[in-house]
mmCIF file of the N, C-alpha and C atoms, coordinates in Angstrom:
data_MODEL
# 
_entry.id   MODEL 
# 
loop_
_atom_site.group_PDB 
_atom_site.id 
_atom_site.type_symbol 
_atom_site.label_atom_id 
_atom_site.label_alt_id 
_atom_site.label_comp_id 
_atom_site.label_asym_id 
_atom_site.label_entity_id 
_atom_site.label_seq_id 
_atom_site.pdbx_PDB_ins_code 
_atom_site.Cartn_x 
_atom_site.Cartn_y 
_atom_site.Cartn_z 
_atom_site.occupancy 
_atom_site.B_iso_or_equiv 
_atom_site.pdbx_formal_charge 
_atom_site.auth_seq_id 
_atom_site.auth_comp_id 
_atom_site.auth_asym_id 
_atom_site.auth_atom_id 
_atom_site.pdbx_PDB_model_num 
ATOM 1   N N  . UNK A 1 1  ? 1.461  1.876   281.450 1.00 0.00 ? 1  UNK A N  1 
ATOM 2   C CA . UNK A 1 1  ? 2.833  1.620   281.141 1.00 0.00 ? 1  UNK A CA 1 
ATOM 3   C C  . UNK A 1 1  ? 3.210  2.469   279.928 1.00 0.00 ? 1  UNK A C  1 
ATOM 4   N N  . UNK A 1 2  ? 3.855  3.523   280.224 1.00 0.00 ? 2  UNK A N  1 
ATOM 5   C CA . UNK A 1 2  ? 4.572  4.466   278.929 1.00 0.00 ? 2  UNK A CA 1 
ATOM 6   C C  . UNK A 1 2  ? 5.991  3.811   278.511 1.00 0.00 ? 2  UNK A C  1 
ATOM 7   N N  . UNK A 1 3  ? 6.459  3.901   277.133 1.00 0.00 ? 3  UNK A N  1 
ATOM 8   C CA . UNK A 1 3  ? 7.707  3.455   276.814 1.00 0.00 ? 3  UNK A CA 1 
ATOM 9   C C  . UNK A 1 3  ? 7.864  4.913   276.497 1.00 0.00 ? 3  UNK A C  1 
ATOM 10  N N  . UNK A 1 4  ? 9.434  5.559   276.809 1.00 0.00 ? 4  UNK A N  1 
ATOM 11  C CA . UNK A 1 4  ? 10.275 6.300   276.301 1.00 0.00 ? 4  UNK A CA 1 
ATOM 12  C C  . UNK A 1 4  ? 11.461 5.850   275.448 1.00 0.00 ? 4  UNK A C  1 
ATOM 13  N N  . UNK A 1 5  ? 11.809 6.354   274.611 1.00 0.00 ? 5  UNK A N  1 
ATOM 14  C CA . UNK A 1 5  ? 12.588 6.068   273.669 1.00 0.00 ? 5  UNK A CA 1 
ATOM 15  C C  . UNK A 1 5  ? 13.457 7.398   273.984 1.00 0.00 ? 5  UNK A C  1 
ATOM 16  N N  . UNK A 1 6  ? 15.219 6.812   274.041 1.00 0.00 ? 6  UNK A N  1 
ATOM 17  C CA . UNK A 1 6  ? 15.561 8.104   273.728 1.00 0.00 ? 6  UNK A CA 1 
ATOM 18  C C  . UNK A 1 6  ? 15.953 9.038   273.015 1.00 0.00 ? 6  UNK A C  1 
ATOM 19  N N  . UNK A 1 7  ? 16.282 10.151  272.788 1.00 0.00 ? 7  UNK A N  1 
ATOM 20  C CA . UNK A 1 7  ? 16.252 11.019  272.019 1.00 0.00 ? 7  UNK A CA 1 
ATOM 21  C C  . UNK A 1 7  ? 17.692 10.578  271.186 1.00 0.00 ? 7  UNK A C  1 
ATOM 22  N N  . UNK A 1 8  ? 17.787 10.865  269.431 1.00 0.00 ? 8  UNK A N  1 
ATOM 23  C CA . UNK A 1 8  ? 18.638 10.192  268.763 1.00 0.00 ? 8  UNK A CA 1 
ATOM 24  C C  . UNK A 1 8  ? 20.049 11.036  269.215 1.00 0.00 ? 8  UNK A C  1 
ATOM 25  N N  . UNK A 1 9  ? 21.324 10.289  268.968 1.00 0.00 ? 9  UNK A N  1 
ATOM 26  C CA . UNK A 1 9  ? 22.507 11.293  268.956 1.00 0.00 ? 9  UNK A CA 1 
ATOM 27  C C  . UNK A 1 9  ? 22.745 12.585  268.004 1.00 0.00 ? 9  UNK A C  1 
ATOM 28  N N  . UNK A 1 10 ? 22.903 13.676  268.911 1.00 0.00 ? 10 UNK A N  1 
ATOM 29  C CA . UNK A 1 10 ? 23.278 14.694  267.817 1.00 0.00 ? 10 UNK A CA 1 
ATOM 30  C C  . UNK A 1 10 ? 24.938 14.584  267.620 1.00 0.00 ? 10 UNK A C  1 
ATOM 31  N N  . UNK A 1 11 ? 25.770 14.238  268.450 1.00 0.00 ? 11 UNK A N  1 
ATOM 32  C CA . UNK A 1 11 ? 27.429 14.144  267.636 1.00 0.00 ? 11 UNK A CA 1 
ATOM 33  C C  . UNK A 1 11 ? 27.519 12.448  266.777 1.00 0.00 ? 11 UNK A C  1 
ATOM 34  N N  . UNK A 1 12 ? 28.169 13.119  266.156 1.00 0.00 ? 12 UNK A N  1 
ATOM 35  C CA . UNK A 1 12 ? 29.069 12.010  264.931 1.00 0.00 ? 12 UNK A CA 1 
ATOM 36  C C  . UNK A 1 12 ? 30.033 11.643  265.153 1.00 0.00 ? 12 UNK A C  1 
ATOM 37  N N  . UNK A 1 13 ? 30.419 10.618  266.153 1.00 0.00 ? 13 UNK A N  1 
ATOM 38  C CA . UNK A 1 13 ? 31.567 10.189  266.839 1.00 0.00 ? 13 UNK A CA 1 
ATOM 39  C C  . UNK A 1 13 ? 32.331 8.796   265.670 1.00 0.00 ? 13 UNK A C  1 
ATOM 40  N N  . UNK A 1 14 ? 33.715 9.490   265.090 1.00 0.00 ? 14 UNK A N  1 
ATOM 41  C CA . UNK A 1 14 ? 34.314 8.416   264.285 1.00 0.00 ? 14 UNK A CA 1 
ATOM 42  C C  . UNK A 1 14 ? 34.666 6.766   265.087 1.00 0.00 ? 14 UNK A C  1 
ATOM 43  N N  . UNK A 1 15 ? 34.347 6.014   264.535 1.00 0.00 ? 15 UNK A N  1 
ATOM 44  C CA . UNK A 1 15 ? 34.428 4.379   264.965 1.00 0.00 ? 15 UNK A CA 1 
ATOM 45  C C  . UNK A 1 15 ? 35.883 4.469   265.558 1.00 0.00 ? 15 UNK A C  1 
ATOM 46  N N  . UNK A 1 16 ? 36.254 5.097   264.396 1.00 0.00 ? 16 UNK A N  1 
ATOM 47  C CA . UNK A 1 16 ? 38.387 4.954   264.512 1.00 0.00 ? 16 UNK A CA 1 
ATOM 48  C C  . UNK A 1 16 ? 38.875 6.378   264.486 1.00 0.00 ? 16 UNK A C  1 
ATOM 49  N N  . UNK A 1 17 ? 40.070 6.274   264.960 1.00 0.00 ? 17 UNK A N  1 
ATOM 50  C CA . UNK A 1 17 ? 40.782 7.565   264.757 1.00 0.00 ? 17 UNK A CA 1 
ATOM 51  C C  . UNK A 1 17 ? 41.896 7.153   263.783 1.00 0.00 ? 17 UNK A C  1 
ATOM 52  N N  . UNK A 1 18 ? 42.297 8.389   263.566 1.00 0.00 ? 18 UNK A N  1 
ATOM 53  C CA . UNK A 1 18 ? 43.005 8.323   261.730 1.00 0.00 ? 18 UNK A CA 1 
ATOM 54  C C  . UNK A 1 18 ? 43.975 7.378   261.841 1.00 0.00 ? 18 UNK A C  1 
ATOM 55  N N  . UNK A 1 19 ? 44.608 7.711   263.137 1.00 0.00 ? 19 UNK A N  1 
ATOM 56  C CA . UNK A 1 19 ? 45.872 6.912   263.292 1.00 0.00 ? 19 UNK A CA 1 
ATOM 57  C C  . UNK A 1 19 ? 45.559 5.239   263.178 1.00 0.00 ? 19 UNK A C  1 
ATOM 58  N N  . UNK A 1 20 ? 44.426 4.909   263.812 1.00 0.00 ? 20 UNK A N  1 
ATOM 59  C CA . UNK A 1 20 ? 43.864 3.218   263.692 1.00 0.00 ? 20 UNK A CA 1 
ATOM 60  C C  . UNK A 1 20 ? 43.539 3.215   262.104 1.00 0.00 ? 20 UNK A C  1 
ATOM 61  N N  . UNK A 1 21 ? 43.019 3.886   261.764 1.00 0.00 ? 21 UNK A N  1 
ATOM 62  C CA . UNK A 1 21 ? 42.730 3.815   260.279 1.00 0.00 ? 21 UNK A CA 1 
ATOM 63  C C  . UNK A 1 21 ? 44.187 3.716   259.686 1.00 0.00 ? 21 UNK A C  1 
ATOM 64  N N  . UNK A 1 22 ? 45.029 4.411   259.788 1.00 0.00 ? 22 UNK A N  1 
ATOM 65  C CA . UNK A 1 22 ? 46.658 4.251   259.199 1.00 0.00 ? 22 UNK A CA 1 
ATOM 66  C C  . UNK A 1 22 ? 47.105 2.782   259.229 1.00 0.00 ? 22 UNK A C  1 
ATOM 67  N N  . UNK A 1 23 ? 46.842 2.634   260.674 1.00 0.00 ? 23 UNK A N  1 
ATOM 68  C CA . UNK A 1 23 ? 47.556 1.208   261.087 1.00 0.00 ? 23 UNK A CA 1 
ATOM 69  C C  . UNK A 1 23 ? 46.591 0.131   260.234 1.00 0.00 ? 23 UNK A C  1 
ATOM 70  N N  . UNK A 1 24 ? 45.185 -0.016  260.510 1.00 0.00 ? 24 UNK A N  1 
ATOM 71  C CA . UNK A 1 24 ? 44.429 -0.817  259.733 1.00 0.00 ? 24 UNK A CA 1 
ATOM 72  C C  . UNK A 1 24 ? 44.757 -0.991  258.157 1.00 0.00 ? 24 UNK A C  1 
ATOM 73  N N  . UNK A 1 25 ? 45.400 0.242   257.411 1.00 0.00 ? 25 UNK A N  1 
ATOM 74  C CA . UNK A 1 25 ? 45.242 0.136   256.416 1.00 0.00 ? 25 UNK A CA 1 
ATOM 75  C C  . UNK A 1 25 ? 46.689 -0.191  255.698 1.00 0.00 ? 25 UNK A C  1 
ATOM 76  N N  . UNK A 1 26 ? 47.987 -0.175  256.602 1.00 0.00 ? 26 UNK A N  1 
ATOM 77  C CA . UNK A 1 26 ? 49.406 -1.032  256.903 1.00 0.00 ? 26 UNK A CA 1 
ATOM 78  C C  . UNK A 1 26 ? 49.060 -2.138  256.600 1.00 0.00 ? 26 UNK A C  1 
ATOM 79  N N  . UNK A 1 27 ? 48.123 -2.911  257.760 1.00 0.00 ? 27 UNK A N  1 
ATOM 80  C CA . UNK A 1 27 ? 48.062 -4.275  257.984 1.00 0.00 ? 27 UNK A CA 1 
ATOM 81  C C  . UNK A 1 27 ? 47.667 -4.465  256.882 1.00 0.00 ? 27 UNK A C  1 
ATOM 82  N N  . UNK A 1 28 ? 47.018 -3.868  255.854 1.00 0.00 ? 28 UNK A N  1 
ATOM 83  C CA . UNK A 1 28 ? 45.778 -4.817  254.936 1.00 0.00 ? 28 UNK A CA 1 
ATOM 84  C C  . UNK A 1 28 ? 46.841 -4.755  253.522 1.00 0.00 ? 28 UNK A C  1 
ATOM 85  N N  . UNK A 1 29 ? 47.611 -3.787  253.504 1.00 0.00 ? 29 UNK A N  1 
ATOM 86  C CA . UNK A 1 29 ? 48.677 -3.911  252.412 1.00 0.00 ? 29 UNK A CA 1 
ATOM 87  C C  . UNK A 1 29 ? 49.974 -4.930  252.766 1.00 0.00 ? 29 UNK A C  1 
ATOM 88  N N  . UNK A 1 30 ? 50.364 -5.413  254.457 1.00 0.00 ? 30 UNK A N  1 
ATOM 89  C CA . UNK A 1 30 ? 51.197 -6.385  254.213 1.00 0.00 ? 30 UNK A CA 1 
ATOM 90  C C  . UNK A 1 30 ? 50.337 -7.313  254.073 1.00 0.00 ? 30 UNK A C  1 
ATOM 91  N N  . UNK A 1 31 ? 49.391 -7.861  254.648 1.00 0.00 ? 31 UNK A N  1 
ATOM 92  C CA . UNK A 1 31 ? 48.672 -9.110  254.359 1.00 0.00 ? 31 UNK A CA 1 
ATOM 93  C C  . UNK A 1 31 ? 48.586 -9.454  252.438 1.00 0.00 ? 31 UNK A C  1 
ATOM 94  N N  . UNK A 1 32 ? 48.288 -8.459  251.674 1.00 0.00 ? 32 UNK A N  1 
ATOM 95  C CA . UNK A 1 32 ? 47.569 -8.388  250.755 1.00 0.00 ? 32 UNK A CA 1 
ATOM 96  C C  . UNK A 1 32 ? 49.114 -9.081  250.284 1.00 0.00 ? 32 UNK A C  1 
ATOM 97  N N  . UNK A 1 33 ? 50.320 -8.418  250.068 1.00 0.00 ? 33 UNK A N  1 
ATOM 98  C CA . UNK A 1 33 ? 51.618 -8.880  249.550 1.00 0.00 ? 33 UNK A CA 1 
ATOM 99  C C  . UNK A 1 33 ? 51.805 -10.338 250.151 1.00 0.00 ? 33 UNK A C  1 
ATOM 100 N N  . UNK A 1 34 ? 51.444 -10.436 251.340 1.00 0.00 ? 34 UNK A N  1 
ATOM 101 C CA . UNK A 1 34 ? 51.533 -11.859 251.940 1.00 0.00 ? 34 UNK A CA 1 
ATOM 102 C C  . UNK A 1 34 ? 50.942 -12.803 250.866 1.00 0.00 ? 34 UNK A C  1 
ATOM 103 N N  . UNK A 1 35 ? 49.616 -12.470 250.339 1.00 0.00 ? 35 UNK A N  1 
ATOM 104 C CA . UNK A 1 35 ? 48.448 -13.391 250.060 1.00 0.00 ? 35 UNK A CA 1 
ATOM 105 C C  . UNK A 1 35 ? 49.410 -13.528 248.281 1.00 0.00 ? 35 UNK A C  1 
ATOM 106 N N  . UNK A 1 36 ? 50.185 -12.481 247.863 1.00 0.00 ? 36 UNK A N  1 
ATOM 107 C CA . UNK A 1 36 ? 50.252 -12.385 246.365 1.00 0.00 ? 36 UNK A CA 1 
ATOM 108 C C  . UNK A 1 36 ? 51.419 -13.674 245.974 1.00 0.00 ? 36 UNK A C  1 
ATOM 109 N N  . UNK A 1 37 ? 52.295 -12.858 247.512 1.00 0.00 ? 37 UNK A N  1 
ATOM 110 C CA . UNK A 1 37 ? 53.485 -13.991 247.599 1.00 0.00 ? 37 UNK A CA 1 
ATOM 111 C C  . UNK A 1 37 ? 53.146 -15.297 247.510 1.00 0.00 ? 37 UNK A C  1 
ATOM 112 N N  . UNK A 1 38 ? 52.219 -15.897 248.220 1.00 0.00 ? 38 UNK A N  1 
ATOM 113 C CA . UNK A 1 38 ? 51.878 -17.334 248.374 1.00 0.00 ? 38 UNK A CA 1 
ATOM 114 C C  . UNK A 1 38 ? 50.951 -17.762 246.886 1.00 0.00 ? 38 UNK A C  1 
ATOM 115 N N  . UNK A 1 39 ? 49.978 -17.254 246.561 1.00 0.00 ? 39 UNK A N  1 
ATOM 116 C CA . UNK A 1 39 ? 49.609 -17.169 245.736 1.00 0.00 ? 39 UNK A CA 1 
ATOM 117 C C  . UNK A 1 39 ? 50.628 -17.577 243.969 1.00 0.00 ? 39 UNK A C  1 
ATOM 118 N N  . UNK A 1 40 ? 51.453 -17.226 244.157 1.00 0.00 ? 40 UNK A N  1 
ATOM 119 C CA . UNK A 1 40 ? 52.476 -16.705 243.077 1.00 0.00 ? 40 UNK A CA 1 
ATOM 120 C C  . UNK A 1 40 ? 53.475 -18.211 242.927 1.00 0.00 ? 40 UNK A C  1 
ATOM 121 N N  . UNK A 1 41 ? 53.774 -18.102 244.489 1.00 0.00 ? 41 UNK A N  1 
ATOM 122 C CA . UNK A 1 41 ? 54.430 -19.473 244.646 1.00 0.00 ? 41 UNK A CA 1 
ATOM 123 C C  . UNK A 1 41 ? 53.769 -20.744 244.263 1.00 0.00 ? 41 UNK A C  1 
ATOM 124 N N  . UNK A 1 42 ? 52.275 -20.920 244.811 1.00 0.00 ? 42 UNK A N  1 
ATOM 125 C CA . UNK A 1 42 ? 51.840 -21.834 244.689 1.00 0.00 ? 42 UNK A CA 1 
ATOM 126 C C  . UNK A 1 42 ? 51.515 -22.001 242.886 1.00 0.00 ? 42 UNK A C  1 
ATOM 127 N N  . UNK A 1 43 ? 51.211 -21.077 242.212 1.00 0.00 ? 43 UNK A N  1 
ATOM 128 C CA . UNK A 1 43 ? 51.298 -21.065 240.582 1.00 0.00 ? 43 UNK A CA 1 
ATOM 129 C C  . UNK A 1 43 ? 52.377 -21.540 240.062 1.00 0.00 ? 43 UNK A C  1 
ATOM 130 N N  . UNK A 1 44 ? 53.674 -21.337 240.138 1.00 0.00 ? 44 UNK A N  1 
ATOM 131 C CA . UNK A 1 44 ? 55.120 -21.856 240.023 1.00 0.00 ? 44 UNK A CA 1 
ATOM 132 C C  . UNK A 1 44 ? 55.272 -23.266 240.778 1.00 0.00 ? 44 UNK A C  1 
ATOM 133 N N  . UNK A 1 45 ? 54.517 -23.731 241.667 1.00 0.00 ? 45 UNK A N  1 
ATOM 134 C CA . UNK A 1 45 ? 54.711 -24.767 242.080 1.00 0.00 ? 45 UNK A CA 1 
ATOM 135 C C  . UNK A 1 45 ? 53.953 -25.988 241.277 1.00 0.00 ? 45 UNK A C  1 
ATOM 136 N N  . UNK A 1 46 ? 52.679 -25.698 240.459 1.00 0.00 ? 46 UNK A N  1 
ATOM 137 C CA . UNK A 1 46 ? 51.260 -26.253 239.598 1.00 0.00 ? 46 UNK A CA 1 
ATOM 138 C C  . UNK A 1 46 ? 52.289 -26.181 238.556 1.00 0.00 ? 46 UNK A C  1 
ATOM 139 N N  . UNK A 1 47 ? 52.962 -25.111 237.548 1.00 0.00 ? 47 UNK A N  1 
ATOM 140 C CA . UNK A 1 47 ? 53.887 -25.296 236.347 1.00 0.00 ? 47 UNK A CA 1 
ATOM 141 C C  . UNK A 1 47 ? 54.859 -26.186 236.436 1.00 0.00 ? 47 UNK A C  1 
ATOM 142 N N  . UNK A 1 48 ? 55.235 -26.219 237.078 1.00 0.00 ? 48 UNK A N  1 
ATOM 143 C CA . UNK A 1 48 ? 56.728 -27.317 237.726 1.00 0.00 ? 48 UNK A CA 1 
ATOM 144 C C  . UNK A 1 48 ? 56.257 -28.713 237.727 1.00 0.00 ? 48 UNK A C  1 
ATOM 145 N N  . UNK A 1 49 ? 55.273 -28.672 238.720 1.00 0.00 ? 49 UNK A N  1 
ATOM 146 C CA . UNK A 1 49 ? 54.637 -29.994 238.862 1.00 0.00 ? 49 UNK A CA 1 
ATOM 147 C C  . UNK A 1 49 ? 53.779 -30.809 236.968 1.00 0.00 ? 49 UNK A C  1 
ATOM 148 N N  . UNK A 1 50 ? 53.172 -29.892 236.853 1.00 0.00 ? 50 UNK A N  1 
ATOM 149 C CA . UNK A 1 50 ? 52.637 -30.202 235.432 1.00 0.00 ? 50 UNK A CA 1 
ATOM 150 C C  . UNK A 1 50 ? 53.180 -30.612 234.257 1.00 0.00 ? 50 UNK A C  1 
ATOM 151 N N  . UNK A 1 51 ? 54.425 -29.730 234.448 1.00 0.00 ? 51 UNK A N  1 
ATOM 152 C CA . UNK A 1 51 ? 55.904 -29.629 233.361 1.00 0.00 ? 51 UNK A CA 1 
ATOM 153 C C  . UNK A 1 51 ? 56.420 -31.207 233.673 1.00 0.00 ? 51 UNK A C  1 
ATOM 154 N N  . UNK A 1 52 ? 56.677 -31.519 234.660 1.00 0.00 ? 52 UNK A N  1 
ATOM 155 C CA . UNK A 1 52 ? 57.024 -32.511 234.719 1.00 0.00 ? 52 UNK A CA 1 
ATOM 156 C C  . UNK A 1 52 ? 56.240 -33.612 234.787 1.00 0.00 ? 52 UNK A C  1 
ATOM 157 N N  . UNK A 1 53 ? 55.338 -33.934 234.996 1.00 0.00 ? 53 UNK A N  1 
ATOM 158 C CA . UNK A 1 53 ? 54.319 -34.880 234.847 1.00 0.00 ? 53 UNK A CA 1 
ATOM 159 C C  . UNK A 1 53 ? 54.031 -35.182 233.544 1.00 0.00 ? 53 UNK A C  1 
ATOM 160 N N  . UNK A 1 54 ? 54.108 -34.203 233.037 1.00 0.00 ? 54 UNK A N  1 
ATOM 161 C CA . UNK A 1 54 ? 54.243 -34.108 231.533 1.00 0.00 ? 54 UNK A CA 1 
ATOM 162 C C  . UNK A 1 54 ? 55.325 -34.808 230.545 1.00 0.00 ? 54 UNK A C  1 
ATOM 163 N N  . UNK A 1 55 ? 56.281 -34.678 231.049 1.00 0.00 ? 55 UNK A N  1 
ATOM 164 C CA . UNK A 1 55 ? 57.471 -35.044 230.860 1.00 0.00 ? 55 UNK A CA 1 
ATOM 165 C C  . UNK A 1 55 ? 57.965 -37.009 230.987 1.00 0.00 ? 55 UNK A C  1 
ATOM 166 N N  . UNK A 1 56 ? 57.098 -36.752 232.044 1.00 0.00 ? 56 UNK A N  1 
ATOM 167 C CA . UNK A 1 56 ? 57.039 -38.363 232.691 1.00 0.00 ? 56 UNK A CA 1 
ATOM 168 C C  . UNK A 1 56 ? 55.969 -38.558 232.111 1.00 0.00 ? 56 UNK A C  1 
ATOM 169 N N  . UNK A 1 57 ? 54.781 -38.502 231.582 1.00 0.00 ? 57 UNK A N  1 
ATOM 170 C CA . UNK A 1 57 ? 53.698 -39.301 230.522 1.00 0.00 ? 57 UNK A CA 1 
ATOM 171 C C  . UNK A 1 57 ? 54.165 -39.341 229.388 1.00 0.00 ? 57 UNK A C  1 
ATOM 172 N N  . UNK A 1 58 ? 55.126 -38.349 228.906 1.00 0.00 ? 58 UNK A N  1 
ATOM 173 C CA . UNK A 1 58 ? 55.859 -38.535 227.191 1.00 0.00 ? 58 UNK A CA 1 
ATOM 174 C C  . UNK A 1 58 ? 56.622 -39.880 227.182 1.00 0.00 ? 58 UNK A C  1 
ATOM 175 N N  . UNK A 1 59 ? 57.454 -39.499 228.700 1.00 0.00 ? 59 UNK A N  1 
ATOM 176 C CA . UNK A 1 59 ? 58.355 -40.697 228.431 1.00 0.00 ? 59 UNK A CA 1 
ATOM 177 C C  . UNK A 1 59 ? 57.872 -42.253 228.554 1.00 0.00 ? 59 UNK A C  1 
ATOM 178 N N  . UNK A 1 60 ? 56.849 -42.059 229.256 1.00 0.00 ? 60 UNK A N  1 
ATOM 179 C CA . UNK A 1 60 ? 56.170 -43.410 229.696 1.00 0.00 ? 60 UNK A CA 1 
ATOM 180 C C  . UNK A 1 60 ? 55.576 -43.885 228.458 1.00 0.00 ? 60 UNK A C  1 
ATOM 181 N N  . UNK A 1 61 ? 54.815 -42.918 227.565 1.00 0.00 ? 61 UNK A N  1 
ATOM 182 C CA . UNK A 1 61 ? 53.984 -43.571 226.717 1.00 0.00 ? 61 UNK A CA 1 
ATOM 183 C C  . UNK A 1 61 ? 54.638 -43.668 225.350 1.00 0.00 ? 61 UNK A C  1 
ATOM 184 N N  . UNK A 1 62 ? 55.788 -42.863 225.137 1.00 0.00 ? 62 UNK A N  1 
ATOM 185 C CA . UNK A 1 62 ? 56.601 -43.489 224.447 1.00 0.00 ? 62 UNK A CA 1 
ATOM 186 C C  . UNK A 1 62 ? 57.796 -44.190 224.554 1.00 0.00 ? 62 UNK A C  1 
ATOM 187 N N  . UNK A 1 63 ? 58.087 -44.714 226.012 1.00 0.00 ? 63 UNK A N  1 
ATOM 188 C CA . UNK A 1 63 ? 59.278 -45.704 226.138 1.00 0.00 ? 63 UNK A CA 1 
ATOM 189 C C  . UNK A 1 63 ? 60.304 -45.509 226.139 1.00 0.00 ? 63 UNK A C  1 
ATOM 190 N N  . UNK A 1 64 ? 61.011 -43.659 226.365 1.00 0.00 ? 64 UNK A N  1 
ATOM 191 C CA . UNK A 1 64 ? 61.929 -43.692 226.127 1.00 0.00 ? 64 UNK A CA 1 
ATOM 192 C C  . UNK A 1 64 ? 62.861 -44.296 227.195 1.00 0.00 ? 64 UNK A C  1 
# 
């Protein structure tokens, strides 16, 4: 029983062509603004919330 193995590739065939690479690299800059947007919001949403919680333990613990 002989095993052959075959002989390695001599061309260098790209995964992607430029144009998929273009498009891939579109998608990853709207996503990325997607992620900053939400991100950003949800920080402004933690200040707001805090600010006021805050606001409501002053008043609570001093009675106004």
């Amino acid at each position: 029983m002989s095993e052959t193995t075959a002989p390695p590739a001599t061309t260098t065939e790209e995964p992607f062509d430029r144009a998929a690479i273009k498009e891939f690299s579109a998608d990853d800059v709207e996503a990325g603004q997607a992620i900053t947007k939400m991100l950003s919001l949800f920080f402004f949403y933690t200040v707001i919330v805090m600010g006021l919680s805050t606001y409501v333990t002053y008043r609570w613990v001093y009675g106004g």
